[in-house]
C-alpha positions in Angstrom: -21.2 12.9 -35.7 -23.4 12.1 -32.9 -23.1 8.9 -31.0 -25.7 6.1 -31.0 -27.2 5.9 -27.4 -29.5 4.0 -25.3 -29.1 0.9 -27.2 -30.4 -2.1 -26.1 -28.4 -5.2 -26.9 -31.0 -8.0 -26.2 -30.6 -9.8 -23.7 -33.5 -9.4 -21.6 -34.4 -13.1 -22.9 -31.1 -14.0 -21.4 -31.0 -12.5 -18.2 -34.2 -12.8 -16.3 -35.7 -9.6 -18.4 -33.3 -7.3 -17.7 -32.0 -5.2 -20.3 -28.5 -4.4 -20.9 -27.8 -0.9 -22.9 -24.5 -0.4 -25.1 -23.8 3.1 -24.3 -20.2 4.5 -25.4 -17.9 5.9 -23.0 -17.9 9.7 -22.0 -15.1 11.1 -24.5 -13.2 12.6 -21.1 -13.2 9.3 -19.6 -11.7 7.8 -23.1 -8.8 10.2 -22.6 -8.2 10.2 -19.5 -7.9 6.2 -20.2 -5.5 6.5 -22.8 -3.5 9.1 -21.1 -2.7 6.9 -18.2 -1.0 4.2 -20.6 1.2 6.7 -22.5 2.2 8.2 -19.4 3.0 4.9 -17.7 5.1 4.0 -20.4 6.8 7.4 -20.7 7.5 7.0 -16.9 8.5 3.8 -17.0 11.2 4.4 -19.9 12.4 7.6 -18.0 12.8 5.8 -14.6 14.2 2.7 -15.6 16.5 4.1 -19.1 16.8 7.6 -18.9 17.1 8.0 -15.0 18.7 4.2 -14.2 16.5 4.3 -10.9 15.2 1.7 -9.4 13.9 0.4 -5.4 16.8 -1.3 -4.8 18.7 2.1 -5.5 16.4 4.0 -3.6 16.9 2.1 -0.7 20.4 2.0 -0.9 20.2 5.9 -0.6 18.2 6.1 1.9 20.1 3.2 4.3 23.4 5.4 3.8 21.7 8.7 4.3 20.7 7.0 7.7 24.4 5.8 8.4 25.6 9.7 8.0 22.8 11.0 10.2 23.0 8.3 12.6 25.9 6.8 12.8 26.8 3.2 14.1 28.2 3.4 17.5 30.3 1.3 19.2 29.6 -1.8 21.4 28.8 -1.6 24.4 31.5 -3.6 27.0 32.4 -3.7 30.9 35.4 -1.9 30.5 33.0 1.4 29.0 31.8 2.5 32.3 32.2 1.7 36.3 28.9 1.8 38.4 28.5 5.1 40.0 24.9 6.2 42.0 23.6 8.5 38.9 23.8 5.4 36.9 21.7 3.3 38.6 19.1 6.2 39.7 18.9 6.2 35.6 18.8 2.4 35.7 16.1 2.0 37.7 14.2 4.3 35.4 14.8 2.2 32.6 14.0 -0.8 34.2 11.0 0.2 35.6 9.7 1.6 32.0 10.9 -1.6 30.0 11.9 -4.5 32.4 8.8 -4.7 35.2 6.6 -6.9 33.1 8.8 -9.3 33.2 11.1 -9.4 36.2 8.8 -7.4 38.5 9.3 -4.1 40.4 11.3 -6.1 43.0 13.5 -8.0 40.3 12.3 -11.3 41.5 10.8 -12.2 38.3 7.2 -12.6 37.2 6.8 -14.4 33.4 10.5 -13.6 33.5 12.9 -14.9 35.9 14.4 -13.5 39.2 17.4 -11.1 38.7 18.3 -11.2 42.2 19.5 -14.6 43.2 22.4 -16.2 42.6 22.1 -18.7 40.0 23.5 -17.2 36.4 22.4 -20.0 33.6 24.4 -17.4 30.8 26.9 -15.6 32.9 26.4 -13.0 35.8 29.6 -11.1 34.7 28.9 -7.8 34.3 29.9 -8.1 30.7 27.8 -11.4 30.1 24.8 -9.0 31.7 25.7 -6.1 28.8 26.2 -8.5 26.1 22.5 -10.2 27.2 20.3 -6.8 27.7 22.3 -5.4 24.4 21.7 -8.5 22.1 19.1 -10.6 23.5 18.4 -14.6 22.8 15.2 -14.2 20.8 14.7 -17.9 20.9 13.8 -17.1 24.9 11.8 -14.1 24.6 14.8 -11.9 25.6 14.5 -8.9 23.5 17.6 -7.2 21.9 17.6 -3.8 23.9 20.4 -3.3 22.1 18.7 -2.3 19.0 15.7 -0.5 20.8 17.6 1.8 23.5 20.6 4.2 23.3 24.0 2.8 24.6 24.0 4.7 28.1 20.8 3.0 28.9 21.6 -0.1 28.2 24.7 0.8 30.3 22.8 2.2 33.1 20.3 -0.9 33.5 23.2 -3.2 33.7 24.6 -0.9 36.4 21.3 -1.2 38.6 20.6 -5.2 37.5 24.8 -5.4 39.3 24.0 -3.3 42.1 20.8 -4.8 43.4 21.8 -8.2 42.6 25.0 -7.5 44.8 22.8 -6.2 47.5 20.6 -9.2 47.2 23.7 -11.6 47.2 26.1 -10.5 49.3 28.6 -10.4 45.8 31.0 -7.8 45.8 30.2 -5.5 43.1 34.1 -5.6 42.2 33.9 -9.2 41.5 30.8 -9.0 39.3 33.0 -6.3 37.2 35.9 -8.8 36.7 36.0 -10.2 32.6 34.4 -13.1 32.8 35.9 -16.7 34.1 37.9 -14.5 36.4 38.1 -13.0 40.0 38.8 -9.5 40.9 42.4 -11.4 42.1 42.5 -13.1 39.0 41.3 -16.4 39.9 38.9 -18.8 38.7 35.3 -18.1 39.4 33.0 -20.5 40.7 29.5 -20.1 40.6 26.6 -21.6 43.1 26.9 -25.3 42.1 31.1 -25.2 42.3 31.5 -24.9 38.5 34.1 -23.5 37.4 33.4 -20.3 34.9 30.6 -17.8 35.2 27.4 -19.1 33.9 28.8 -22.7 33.2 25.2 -24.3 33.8 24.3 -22.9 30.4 26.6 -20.6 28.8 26.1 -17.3 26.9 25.1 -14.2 28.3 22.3 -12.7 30.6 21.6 -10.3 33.0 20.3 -11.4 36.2 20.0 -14.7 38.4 17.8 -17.5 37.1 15.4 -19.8 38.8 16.0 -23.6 37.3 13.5 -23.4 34.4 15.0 -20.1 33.4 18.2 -17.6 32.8 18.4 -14.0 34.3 17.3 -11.5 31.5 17.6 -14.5 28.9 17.0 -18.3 29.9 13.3 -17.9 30.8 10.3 -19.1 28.3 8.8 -15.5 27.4 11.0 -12.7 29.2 14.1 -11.2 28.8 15.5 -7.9 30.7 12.3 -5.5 30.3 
């Protein structure tokens, strides 16, 4: 049986005299219509019944695929490397591609602050400066480098950020090395205003020396190290 077309429903009265036709739908479009709901539901009850899938699955599948193809690695810390000369040739690499912005090509700071002075608001031993390129303070602008760059370069940016802020200082780079809160000898340290304990002005971590309104690598207003 043929199907009425070209109908007019009437409402050219209505609608500013512009007619409105009831046509019925091409029969391919119909099916194609209906098709899409039975397979939605036939999808749906094989993914969520039949298969027991769901995102939350997925994902977890995914996140321990990544674990097996790349696995976690260890922390960086001070007592992973010593300084040696190919270290900070690859340092200074890395800190020219990520950390120039900031601290500048001579390390004396530009939005970030100077790396090269004495004044350590988070710590200027050399395991305060890995634990601040590695994890950041995010509420400073310090980005976690950590998370973004493979554990040699982190370690190799901390060797240059010691060497040429031993340079700079007149620090031994042996001292710098020491844990934290500790001379080479075993002593005390005392940083630039006689406090006792690296980085007492402020605490934490960073990597570099600080002008007053900011921390090397971490206590400035929009930088970090890089």
């Amino acid at each position: 049986m043929s199907k009425e077309t070209n109908r007019l429903l009437g409402h050219a009265d209505e609608a500013d005299g512009i007619e409105e036709y009831d046509n019925p739908l091409p029969d391919w479009w119909v099916g194609l219509f209906w098709f899409t709901i039975v397979w939605a539901v036939g999808y749906g009850l094989w993914y969520h019944v039949i298969a027991h899938r769901s995102e939350v699955k997925q994902l977890q599948e995914e996140m321990a695929a990544a674990e097996v193809r790349w696995p976690a690695q260890a922390p960086m810390t001070a007592a992973d490397f010593t300084i040696t000369p190919d270290e900070v040739t690859r340092g200074a690499e890395v800190f020219t591609k990520n950390c120039v912005p900031c601290h500048g090509a001579d390390m004396k700071g530009v939005i970030g602050p100077s790396l090269i002075d004495d004044e350590w608001i988070h710590g200027g031993q050399a395991a305060e400066i890995l634990h601040t390129i590695a994890n950041g303070v995010l509420d400073k602008g310090m980005p976690p480098w950590g998370t973004m760059l493979p554990p040699e370069q982190v370690r190799d940016v901390a060797a240059y950020v010691i060497t040429k802020n031993s340079e700079a200082t007149g620090r031994p780079i042996q001292a710098i090395m020491a844990p934290p809160n500790t001379t080479a000898g075993g002593g005390a340290v005392e940083d630039s205003t006689g406090a006792q304990g690296a980085g007492e002005q402020g605490g934490g971590a960073t990597a570099g020396g600080s002008d007053p309104g900011g921390g090397p690598g971490a206590g400035n207003p929009t930088g970090g190290v890089g």
